[in-house]
C-alpha positions as CSV (number, residue, x, y, z in Angstrom):
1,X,109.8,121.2,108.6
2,X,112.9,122.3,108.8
3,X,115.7,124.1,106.4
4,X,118.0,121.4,105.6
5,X,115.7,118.9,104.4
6,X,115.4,116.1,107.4
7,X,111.6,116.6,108.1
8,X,111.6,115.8,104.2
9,X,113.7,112.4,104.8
10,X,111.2,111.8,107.4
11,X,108.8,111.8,105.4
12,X,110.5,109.7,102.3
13,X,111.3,107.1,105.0
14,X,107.4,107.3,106.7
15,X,106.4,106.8,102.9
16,X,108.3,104.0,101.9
17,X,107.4,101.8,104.9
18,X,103.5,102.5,104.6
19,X,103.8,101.9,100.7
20,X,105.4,98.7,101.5
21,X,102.9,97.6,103.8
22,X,100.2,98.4,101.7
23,X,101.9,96.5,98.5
24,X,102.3,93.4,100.7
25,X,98.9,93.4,102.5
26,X,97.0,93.6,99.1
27,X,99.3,91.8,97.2
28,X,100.0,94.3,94.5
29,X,102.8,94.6,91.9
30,X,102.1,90.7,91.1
31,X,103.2,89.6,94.9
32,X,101.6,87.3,97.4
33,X,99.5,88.4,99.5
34,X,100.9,89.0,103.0
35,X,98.1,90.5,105.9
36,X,99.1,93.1,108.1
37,X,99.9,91.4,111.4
38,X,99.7,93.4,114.8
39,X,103.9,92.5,114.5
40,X,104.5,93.9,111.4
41,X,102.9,97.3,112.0
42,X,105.0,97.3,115.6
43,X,107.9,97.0,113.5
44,X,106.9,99.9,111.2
45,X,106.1,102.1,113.8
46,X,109.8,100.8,115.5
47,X,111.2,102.1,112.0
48,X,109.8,105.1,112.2
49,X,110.3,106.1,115.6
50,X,114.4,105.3,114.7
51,X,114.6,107.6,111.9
52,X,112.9,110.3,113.9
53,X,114.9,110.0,116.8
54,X,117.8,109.6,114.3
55,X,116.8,113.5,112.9
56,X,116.0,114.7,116.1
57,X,119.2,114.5,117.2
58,X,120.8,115.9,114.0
59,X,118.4,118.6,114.7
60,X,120.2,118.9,117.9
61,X,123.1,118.9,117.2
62,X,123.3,121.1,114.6
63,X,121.6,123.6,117.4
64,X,124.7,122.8,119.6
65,X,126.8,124.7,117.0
């Protein structure tokens, strides 16, 4: 991790999809039920891949300075 807190915001973001695709596959917090499709996870993983490029390249350009 690093010092200024973006492998942390990774991790916030990497939580908050998985949470949500867990609440909607078993239908928790009183919602309906929705299965995790091979398109939804793709999509997740899409998410995440962003936000990580996103920080690399703060990460990189904060080196730059």
């Amino acid at each position: 991790m690093s010092e200024d807190g973006t492998g942390g915001l990774f991790l916030l973001a990497a939580a908050a999809v998985i949470v949500d695709l867990l609440v909607d596959h078993f239908g928790l917090a009183g919602r309906k039920p929705r299965p995790l499709t091979l398109g939804r996870a793709v999509g997740a993983g899409l998410i995440l891949l962003g936000v990580a490029l996103l920080l690399l390249g703060l990460l990189w350009l904060r080196g730059q300075r």
